[in-house]
C-alpha positions, 0 to 999 in steps of 0.5 A, spaced: 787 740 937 780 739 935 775 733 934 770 730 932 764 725 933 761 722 927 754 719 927 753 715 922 746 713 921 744 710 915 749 705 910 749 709 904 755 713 906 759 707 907 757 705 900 761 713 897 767 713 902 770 706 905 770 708 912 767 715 913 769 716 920 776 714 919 776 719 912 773 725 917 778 725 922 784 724 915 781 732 913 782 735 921 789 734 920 788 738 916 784 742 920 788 743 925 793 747 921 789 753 920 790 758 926 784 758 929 783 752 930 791 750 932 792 752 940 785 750 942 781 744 944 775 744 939 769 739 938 763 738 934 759 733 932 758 730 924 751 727 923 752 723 916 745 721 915 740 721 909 733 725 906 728 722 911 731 724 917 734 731 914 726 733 912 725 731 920 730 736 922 729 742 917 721 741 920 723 741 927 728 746 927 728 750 921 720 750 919 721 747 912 718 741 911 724 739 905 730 736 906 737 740 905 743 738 904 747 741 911 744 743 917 748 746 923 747 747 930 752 751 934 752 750 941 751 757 944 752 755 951 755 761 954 759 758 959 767 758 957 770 751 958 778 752 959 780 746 957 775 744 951 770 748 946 765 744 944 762 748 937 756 744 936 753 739 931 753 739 923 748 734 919 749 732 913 744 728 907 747 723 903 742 724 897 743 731 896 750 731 897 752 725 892 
C-alpha cells in the first residue's frame, strides 16, 4: 500500500482543489492498483507550495535562481527497510501549475 504526506504551504491551493489532501490520497487508490506499487509499503511526501519558495529551492538544491513547476527529491538512502519504503519528497508550485 503506498502513502502520502502532503504539506500544504500556501492557501492558493485550496482555492483550485477543495481539499487538496483529501484529493491526493483519492488519486493513490489508483495508484495503488499499478503493480509496482501493489504488494509493497510505499511513502513519499507532496509539497503543495508556491513560486517564491519553489525559487528558494531550485537555488539551494538545483543552482538555478527560477522557479519551476516540479521539483523531486528521491530519498537515496541504502539501507533496505522490510516493512516501508519511503521514495522521497516532491514539490509542487501553485502558479505555474495552474
Amino acid at each position: 500500500m503506498t502513502s502520502v504526506d502532503i504539506v500544504l504551504d500556501h492557501f492558493s491551493w485550496k482555492k483550485k482543489i477543495k481539499n487538496p489532501k483529501q484529493y491526493i490520497k483519492k488519486k493513490l487508490l489508483k495508484l495503488n492498483k499499478i503493480k509496482f506499487f501493489k504488494n509493497k509499503s510505499k511513502n513519499y511526501t507532496v509539497f503543495l507550495t508556491n513560486n517564491k519558495k519553489m525559487k528558494q529551492l531550485n537555488k539551494k538544491f538545483r543552482n538555478k535562481n527560477k522557479p519551476t513547476d516540479v521539483l523531486s527529491f528521491p530519498f537515496n538512502n541504502k539501507m533496505k527497510y522490510k516493512k516501508n519504503l519511503y521514495l522521497g519528497d516532491i514539490a509542487i508550485s501553485y502558479e505555474i501549475v495552474n
